[in-house]
C-alpha positions in Angstrom: 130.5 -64.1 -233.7 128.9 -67.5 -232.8 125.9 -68.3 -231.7 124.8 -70.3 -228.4 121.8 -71.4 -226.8 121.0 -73.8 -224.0 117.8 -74.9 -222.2 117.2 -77.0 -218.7 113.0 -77.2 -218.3 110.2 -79.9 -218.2 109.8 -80.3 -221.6 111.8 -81.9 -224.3 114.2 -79.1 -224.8 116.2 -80.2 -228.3 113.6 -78.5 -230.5 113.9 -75.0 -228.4 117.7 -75.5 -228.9 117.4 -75.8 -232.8 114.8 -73.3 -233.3 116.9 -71.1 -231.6 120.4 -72.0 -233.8 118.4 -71.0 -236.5 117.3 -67.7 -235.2 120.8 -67.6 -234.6 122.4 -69.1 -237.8 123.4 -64.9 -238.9 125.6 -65.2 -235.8 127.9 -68.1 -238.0 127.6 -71.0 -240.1 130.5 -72.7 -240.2 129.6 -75.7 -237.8 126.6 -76.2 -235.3 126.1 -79.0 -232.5 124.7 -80.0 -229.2 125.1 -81.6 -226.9 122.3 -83.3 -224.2 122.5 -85.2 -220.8 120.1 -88.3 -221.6 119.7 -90.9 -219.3 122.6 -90.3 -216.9 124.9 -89.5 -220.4 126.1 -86.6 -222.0 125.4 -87.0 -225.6 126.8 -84.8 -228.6 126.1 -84.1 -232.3 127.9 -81.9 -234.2 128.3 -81.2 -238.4 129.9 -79.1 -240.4 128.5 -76.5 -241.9 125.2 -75.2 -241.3 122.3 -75.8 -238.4 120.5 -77.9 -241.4 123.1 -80.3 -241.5 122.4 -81.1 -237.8 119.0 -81.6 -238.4 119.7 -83.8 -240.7 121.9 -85.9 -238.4 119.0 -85.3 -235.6 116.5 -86.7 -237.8 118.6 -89.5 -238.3 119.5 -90.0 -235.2 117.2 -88.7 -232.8 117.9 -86.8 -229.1 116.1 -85.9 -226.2 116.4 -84.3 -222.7 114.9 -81.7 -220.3 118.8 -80.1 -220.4 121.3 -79.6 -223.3 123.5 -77.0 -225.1 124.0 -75.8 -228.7 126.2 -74.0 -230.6 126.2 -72.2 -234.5 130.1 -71.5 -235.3 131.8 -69.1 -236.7 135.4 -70.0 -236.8 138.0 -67.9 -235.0 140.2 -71.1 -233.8 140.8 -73.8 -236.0 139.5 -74.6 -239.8 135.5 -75.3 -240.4 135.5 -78.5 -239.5 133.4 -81.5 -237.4 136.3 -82.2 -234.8 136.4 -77.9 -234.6 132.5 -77.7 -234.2 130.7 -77.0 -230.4 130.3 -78.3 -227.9 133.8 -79.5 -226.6 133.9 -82.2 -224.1 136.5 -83.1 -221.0 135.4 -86.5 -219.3 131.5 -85.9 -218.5 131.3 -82.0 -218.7 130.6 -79.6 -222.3 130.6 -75.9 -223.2 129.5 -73.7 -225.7 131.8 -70.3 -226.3 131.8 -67.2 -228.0 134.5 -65.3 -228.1 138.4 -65.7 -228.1 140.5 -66.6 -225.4 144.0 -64.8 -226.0 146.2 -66.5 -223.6 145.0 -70.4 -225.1 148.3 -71.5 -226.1 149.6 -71.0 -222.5 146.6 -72.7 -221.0 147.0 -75.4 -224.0 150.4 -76.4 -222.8 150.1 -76.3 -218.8 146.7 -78.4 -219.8 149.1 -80.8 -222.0 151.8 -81.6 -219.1 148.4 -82.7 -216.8 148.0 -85.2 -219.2 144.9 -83.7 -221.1 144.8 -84.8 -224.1 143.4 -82.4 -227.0 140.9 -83.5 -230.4 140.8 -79.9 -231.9 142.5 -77.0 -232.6 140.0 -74.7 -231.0 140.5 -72.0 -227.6 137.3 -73.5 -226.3 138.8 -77.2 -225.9 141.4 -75.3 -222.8 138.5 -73.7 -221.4 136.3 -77.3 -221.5 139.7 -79.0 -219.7 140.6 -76.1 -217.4 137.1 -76.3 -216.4 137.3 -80.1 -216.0 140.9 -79.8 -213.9 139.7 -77.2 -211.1 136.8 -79.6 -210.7 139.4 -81.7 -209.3 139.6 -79.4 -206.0 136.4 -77.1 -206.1 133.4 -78.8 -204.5 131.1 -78.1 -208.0 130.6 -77.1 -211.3 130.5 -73.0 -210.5 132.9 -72.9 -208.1 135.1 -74.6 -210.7 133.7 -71.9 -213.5 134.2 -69.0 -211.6 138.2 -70.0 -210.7 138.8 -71.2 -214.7 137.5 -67.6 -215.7 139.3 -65.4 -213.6 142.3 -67.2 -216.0 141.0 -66.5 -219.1 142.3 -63.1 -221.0 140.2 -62.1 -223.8 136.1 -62.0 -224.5 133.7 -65.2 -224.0 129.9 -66.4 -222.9 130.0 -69.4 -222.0 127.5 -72.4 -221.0 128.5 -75.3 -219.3 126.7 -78.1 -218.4 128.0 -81.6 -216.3 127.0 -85.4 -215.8 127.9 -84.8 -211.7 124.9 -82.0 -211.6 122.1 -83.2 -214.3 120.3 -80.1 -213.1 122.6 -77.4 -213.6 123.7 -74.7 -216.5 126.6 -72.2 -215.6 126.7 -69.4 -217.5 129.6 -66.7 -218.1 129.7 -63.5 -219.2 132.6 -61.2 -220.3 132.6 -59.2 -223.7 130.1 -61.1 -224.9 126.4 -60.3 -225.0 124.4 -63.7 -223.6 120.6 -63.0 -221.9 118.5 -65.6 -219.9 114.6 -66.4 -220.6 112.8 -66.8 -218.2 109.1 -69.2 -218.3 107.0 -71.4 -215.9 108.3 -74.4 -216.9 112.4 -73.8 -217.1 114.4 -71.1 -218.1 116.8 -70.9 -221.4 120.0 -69.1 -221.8 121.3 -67.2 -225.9 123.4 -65.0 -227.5 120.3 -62.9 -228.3 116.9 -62.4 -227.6 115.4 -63.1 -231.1 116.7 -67.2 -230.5 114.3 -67.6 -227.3 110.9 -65.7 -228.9 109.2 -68.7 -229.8 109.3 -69.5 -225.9 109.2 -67.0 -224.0 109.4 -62.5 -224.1 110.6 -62.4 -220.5 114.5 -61.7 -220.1 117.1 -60.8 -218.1 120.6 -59.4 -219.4 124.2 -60.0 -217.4 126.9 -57.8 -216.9 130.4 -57.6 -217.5 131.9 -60.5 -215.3 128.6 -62.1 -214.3 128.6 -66.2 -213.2 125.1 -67.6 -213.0 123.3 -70.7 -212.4 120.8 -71.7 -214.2 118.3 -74.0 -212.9 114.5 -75.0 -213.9 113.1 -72.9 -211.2 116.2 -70.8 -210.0 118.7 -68.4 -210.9 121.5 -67.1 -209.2 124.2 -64.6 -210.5 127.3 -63.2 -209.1 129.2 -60.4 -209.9 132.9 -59.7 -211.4 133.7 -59.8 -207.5 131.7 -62.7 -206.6 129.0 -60.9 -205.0 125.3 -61.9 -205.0 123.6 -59.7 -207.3 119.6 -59.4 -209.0 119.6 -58.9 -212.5 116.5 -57.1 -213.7 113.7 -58.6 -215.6 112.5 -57.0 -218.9 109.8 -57.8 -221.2 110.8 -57.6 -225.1 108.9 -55.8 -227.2 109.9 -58.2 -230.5 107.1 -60.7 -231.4 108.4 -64.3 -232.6 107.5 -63.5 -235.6 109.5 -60.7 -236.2 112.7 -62.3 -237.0 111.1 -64.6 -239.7 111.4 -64.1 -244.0 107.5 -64.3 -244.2 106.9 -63.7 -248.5 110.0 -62.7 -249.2 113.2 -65.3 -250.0 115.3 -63.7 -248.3 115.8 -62.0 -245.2 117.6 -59.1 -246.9 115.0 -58.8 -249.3 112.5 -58.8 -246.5 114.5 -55.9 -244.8 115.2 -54.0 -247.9 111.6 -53.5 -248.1 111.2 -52.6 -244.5 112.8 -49.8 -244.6 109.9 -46.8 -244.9 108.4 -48.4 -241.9 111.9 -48.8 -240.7 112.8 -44.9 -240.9 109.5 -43.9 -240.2 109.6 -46.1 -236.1 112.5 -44.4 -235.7 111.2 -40.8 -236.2 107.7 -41.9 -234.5 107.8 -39.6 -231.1 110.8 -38.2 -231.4 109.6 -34.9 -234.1 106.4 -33.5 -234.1 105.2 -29.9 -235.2 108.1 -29.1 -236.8 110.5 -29.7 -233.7 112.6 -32.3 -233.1 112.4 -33.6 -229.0 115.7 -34.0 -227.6 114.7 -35.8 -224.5 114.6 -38.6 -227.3 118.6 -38.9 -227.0 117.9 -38.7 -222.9 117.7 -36.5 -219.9 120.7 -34.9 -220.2 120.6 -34.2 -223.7 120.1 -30.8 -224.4 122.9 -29.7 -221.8 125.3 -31.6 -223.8 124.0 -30.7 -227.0 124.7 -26.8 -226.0 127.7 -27.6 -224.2 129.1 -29.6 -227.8 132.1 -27.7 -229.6 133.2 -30.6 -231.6 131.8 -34.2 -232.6 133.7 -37.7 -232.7 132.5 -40.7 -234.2 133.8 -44.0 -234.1 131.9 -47.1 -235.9 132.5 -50.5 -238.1 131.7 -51.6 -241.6 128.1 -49.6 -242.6 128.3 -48.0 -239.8 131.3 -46.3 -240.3 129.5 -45.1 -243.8 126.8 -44.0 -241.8 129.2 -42.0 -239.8 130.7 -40.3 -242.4 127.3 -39.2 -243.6 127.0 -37.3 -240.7 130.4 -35.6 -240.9 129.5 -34.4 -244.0 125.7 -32.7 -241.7 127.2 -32.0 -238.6 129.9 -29.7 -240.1 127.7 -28.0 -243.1 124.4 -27.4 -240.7 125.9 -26.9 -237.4 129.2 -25.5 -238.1 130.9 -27.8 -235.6 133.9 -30.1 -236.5 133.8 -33.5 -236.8 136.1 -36.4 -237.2 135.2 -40.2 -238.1 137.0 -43.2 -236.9 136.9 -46.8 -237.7 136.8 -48.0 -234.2 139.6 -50.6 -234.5 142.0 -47.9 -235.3 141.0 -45.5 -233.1 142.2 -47.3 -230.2 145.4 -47.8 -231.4 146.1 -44.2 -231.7 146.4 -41.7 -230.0 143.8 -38.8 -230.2 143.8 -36.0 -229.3 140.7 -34.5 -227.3 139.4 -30.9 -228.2 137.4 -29.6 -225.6 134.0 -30.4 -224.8 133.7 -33.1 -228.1 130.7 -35.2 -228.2 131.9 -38.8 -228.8 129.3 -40.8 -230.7 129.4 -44.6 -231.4 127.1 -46.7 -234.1 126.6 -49.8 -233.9 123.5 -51.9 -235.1 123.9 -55.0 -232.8 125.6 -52.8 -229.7 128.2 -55.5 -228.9 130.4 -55.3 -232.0 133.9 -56.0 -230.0 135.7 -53.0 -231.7 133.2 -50.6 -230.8 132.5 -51.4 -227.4 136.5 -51.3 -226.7 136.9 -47.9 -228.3 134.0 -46.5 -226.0 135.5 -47.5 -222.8 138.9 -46.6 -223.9 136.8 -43.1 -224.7 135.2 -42.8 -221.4 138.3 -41.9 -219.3 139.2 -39.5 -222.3 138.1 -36.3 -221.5 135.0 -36.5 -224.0 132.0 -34.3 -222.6 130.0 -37.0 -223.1 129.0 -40.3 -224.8 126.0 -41.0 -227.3 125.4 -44.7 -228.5 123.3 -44.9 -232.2 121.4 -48.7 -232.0 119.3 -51.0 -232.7 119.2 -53.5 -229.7 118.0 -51.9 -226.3 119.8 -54.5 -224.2 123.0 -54.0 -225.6 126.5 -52.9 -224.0 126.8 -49.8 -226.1 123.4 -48.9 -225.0 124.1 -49.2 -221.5 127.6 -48.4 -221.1 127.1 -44.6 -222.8 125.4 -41.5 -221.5 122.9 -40.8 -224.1 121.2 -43.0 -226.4 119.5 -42.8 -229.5 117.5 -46.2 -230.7 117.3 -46.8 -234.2 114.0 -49.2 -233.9 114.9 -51.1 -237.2 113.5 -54.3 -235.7 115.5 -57.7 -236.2 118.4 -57.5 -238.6 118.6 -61.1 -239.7 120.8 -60.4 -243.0 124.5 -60.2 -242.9 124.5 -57.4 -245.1 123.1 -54.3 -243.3 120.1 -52.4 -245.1 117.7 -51.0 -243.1 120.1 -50.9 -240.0 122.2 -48.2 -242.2 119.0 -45.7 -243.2 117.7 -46.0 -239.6 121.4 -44.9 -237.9 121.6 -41.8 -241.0 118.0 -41.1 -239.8 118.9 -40.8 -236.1 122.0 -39.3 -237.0 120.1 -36.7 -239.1 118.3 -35.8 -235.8 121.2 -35.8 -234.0 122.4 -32.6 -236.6 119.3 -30.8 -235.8 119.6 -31.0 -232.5 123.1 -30.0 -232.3 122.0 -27.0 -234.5 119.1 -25.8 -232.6 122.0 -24.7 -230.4 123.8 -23.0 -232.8 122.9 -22.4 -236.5 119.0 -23.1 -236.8 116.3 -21.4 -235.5 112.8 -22.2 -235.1 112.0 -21.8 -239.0 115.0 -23.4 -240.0 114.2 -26.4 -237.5 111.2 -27.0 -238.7 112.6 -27.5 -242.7 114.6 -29.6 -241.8 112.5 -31.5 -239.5 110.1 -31.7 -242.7 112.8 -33.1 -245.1 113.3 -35.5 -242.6 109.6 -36.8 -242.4 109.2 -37.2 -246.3 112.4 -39.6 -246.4 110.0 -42.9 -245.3 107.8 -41.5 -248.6 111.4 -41.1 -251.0 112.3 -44.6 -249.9 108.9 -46.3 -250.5 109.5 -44.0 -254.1 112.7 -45.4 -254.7 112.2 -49.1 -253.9 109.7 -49.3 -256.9 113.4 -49.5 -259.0 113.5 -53.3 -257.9 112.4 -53.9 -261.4 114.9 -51.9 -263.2 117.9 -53.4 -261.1 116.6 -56.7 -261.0 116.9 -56.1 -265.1 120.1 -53.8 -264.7 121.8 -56.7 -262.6 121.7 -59.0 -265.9 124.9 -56.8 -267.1 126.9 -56.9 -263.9 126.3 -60.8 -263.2 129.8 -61.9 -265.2 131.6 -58.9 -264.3 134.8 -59.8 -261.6 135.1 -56.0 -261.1 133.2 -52.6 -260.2 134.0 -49.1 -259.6 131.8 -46.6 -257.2 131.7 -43.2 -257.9 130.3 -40.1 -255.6 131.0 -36.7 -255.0 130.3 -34.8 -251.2 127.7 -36.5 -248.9 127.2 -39.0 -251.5 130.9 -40.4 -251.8 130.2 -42.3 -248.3 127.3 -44.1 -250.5 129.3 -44.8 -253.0 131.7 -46.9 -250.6 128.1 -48.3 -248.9 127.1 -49.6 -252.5 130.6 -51.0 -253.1 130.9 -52.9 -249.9 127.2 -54.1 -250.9 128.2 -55.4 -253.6 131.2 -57.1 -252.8 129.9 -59.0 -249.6 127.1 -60.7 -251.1 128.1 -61.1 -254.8 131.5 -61.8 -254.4 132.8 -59.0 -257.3 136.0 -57.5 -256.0 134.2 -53.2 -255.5 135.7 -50.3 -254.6 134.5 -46.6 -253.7 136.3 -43.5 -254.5 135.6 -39.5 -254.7 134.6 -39.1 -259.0 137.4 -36.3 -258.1 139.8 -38.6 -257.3 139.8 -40.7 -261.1 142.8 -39.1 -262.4 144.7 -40.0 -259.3 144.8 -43.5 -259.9 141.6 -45.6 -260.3 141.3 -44.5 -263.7 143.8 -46.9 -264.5 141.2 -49.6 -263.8 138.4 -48.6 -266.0 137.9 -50.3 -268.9 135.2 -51.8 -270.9 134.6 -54.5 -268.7 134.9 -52.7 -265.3 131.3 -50.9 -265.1 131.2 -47.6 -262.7 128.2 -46.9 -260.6 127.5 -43.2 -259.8 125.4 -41.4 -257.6 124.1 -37.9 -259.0 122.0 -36.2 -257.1 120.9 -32.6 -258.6 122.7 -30.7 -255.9 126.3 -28.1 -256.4 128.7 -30.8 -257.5 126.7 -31.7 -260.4 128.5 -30.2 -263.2 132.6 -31.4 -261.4 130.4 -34.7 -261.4 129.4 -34.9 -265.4 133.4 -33.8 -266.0 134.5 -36.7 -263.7 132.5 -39.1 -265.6 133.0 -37.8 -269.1 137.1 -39.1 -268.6 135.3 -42.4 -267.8 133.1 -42.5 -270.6 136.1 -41.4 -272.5 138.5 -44.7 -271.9 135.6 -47.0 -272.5 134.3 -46.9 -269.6 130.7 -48.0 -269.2 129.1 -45.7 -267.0 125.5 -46.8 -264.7 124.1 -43.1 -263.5 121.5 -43.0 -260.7 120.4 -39.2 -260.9 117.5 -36.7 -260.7 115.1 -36.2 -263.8 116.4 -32.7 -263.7 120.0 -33.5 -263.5 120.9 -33.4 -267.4 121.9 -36.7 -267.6 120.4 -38.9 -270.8 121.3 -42.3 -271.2 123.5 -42.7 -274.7 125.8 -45.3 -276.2 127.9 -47.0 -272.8 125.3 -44.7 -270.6 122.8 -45.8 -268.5 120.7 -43.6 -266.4 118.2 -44.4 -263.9 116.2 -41.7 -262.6 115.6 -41.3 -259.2 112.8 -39.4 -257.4 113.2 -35.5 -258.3 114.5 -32.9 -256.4 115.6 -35.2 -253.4 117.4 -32.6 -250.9 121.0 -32.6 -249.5 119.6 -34.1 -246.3 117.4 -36.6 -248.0 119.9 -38.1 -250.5 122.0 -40.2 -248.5 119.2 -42.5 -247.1 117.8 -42.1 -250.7 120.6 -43.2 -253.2 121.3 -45.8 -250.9 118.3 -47.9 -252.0 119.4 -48.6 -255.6 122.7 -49.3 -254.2 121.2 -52.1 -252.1 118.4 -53.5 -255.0 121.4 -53.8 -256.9 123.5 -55.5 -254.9 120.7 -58.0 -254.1 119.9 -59.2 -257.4 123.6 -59.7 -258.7 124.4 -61.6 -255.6 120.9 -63.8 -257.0 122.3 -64.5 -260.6 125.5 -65.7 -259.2 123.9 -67.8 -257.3 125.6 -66.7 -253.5 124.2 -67.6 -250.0 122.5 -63.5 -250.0 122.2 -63.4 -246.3 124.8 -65.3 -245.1 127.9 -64.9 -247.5 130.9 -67.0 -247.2 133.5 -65.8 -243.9 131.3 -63.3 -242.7 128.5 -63.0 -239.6 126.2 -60.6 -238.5 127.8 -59.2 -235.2 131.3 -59.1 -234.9 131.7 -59.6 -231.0 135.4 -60.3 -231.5 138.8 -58.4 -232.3 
C-alpha cells in the first residue's frame, strides 16, 4: 500500500511532489505529508486524511525547495492519524516507507534504551531512528542506510533525505516496487510510474535489495551485496494524460467504459487470421505450452475470479486439470506438484505482496514453468516469471478492478487456446474460438449501453443492507466478481454462491428484503438454473435476472429481467455478464453516497502481507 514520491532538481519541487500524491492517492488515503529542506531546515506538513487536506495546509502555509519527500498513507501501523502520517523525523533527517517492518518492536525497544524517544505508533519511526543512530559511526547518510536495512525483516521502499547532505536522496528497495525518473534538470523517485508523467517518461526500475543515491545530475545504485550495478533506462509508453478522469466523475466510471478498447489492446497482435501467436506469451512458449499436463493458478481478490474463470476453460477446452489458489493460502500449504504443471500468477499491479511471495516459493517447486498475467510491464511478477502475458489495460486508478478483470479473462482466454492447439483444437477449431474471442470488445461495447437500466435498477438496491449472487458453471465466479463489487464500493454486506447450492444454506437468508442477482446465460445449465431460482421466488424472494432474449425468462410479479446481448457463447459470457455486474455496482455505491474509487480501508495494490 502507500504511496511515496520525492524530488531533488532546479526547480521548485513541492508541486511535482503533490501532483504526484495525487496520482498516487489509489495507493492510500488515510494520511499524506512532506517534508522539504528549505533554507538549511527540514520542514514538514502532514494531515490526516486525504492529499487535499495537505493542500489545504500548503495553501495556507506555503513550502518550497529544490529537494523534499512525500508520502499518501495507508495505515498498517498505528490508527489514521496526524502524529501516524509520513514523513517521520529523527534530529535533522526524514523518510517516507512502504511496507511493514516485522521485527519493529525489537528495533522499538533496543532504540528506547539509546534514549530515542518515540511520537507515533508507526514501524517507520524505528527505521527513521535506526537510521539516525548508525549515522553516529558511518561517515554518511548511505552508508548509514545500507547498515539500518540489512536489520530490517519484512518489505519496504524507502526515501530518505538529511540536513548534513542538502543534496542527497537515498532510496531502498526490498518488496516494494519504487522507480526513478530521470530529466535534464533533476531526477524524482515513486511508487509508480503514473506519479512522475507529468515530468518526465524516462525511468529506471530497482531490484530486490537495491540502495541508490539520488542526486540532481547523478545516480548510483548498489546491489543486495553492495556491488556497483547500472540499472537500465526505459521509456514508458503511458502519456500524462492517461491516468486522469477526463468527462467522466469517476475514475471507475472512466474505466468501466474503457473496456472494449481495453480488451480489444490486449488482443491487438497477438491473433490474426484465425490463429492465435504464441510468441505473444514469449520465446519459450510453445515448448511449454506442449510440454503442459496440468495448470496452477494462484491470484488475489478479482484476480482470483479471473482465475477461476479459466479453470472452468482450461479443463472443458483443453482437457487438462487445473487448480486455483488464493495466493496467501497457497503458501501456507503444502502442494503437491503433478508433473510438468504450468504455474500461472494474475496480478494487475504485479507487486501484490501475496502473489509475488507464492511465485518465488513456486519457483524452486518443481513447476515446468512460470507465466505472469499483468498489467504493469515494470513489475516484479513480470520480471521474476518465465513467460509473460500483458494485459495492456492502461492505468487502473479505481480501487475496484473493472477493466483490469476483462483484460486478465481475455489473456487468459488465449492462454486456453494456446494450450489447446496442443491438444484438443485443430486449425478449424482454433480459428472459432479465436473468432469468439475477437467479437467480445463488440458484446462489451453491446452491453455497456445497460448503464441506463442499472442506473434506474440501482434505485431498488440503494436501502438494502444485504444481497445475494447467484450463478451456475463459468458464471458462478461472476457471481462472486459482482458480489465483491458490490460490497467494496457500496458498503452492502454481498455474497456469491452456486444457484445449486440454495438449499444448503443461503436460502435461509432470502427474504423480501434481500434481493438475488443472477447471471443466465442461454447455455446447458439453464433449465437447473430457472429450478434454483423458482425456490427463491418461492420464499419471497425478489429475484434481478440478467439473461439472453432467448433464455425463457419474463419479468413477472418480484421478477426482473434484463436482457443481455443474444446468443453470447460459453467463452464470451464471462467477460460479458460481468459488465452489468460492474454498472450496477457503480451506481448503488452513487445513491449511497460512498467515496466510488477509493472506498473506506481499502487501496489499490496490496504490496503488503
Amino acid at each position: 500500500m502507500c504511496g511515496i514520491v520525492g524530488a531533488i532538481a532546479e526547480r521548485n519541487v513541492v508541486p511535482v511532489l503533490m501532483e504526484g500524491l495525487r496520482r498516487l492517492e489509489y495507493r492510500g488515503y488515510d494520511s499524506a505529508g512532506l517534508a522539504v529542506l528549505s533554507d538549511g531546515q527540514l520542514k514538514r506538513q502532514r494531515r490526516q486524511g486525504k492529499v487535499a487536506e495537505l493542500q489545504l495546509a500548503l495553501d495556507a502555509e506555503p513550502l518550497s525547495s529544490h529537494i523534499g519527500i512525500a508520502h499518501t498513507r495507508w495505515a498498517t501501523h498505528g490508527i489514521p492519524s496526524e502524529r501516524n502520517a509520513h514523513p517521520h523525523i529523527s534530529d535533522g533527517l526524514a523518510i517516507v516507507h512502504n511496507g511493514i517492518i516485522e521485527n519493529h518492536e525489537q528495533l522499538r525497544e533496543e532504540l528506547k534504551q539509546q534514549g530515542y524517544v518515540f511520537t507515533s505508533d508507526t514501524d517507520t519511526e524505528c527505521i527513521a531512528h535506526r537510521i539516525h543512530y548508525h549515522l553516529k559511526s558511518k561517515p554518511d547518510l548511505y552508508a548509514a542506510v545500507r547498515a539500518t536495512v540489512a536489520e530490517l525483516h519484512g518489505a519496504y521502499a524507502l526515501v530518505v533525505m538529511s540536513q548534513a547532505d542538502p543534496g542527497l536522496l537515498v532510496l531502498a528497495r526490498c518488496g516494494c516496487p519504487v522507480v526513478v525518473g530521470l530529466t535534464d534538470e533533476g531526477n524524482y523517485v515513486a511508487s509508480d510510474v503514473s506519479a512522475l508523467l507529468p515530468v518526465t517518461r524516462r525511468f529506471i526500475f530497482l531490484e530486490e535489495g537495491d540502495v541508490a543515491e539520488i542526486r540532481k545530475t547523478d545516480i548510483k545504485v548498489t546491489d543486495l551485496d553492495g556491488h556497483p550495478v547500472e540499472r537500465e533506462e526505459k521509456l514508458s509508453e503511458l502519456s500524462a494524460d492517461a491516468a486522469e478522469k477526463g468527462q467522466y466523475p469517476h475514475y471507475m466510471l472512466k474505466e468501466i467504459h474503457e473496456q472494449p478498447r481495453a480488451v480489444a489492446q490486449t488482443l491487438a497482435e497477438r491473433v490474426a487470421n484465425g490463429k492465435l501467436l504464441e510468441a505473444a506469451f514469449g520465446p519459450a512458449a510453445a515448448e511449454v505450452f506442449a510440454s503442459a499436463e496440468a495448470v496452477h493458478i494462484v491470484a488475489c481478490g478479482t484476480s482470483f475470479h479471473a482465475g477461476s474463470v479459466a479453470r472452468y476453460l482450461i479443463e472443458q477446452v483443453c482437457r487438462l486439470p487445473c487448480h486455483v489458489d488464493i495466493a496467501s493460502e497457497y503458501r501456507y500449504r503444502s502442494p503437491v506438484v503433478p508433473k510438468n504443471t504450468l504455474f500461472v500468477t494474475i496480478s494487475q499491479s504485479g507487486e501484490t505482496a501475496d502473489t509475488l511471495a507464492a511465485l518465488r516459493l513456486a519457483k524452486g517447486s518443481g513447476y515446468l514453468s512460470t507465466l505472469a498475467i499483468c498489467n504493469v510491464p515494470e513489475s516484479s511478477l513480470v520480471r521474476e516469471s518465465g513467460l509473460v502475458m500483458l494485459t495492456r489495460a492502461g492505468p487502473e486508478i479505481g480501487v475496484a478492478s473493472t477493466k483490469a478483470f476483462t483484460t486478465q479473462i481475455t489473456a487468459l482466454t488465449m492462454l486456453v487456446i494456446a494450450l489447446a492447439k496442443h491438444r484438443t483444437a485443430d486449425a478449424e477449431r482454433e480459428r472459432g474460438l479465436v473468432t469468439r474471442l475477437i467479437e467480445i470488445p463488440g458484446l462489451i461495447e453491446q452491453t455497456l449501453a445497460l448503464d441506463p437500466v442499472m442506473k434506474q435498477l440501482a434505485e431498488r438496491f440503494a436501502n438494502k443492507q444485504h444481497a445475494l449472487f447467484l450463478g451456475r458453471g463459468i458464471l458462478h465466479p461472476i457471481a462472486m466478481e459482482g458480489a465483491l463489487k458490490l460490497k467494496e464500493i457500496s458498503y452492502i454486506h454481498a455474497e456469491a454462491y452456486p444457484a445449486g447450492e440454495l438449499k444448503h444454506g443461503p436460502l435461509a437468508l432470502v427474504d423480501a428484503d434481500m434481493p438475488v442477482i443472477t447471471v443466465a446465460p442461454n447455455n446447458d445449465l439453464l433449465e437447473k438454473l430457472k429450478s434454483n431460482l423458482m425456490e427463491v421466488r418461492a420464499r419471497g424472494g425478489e429475484l434481478f435476472v440478467f439473461a439472453d432474449p432467448d433464455s425463457g425468462f419474463e419479468s413477472s410479479d418480484g421478477v426482473t429481467v434484463i436482457n443481455m446481448p443474444r446468443h453470447v457463447t460459453y467463452l464470451q459470457a464471462p467477460a460479458v455478464y460481468t459488465i452489468p455486474m460492474q454498472l450496477l455496482a457503480y451506481h448503488v455505491a452513487i445513491l449511497r453516497g460512498t467515496d466510488v474509487d477509493q472506498p473506506r480501508n481499502l487501496a489499490k495494490s496490496v504490496t503488503v502481507e
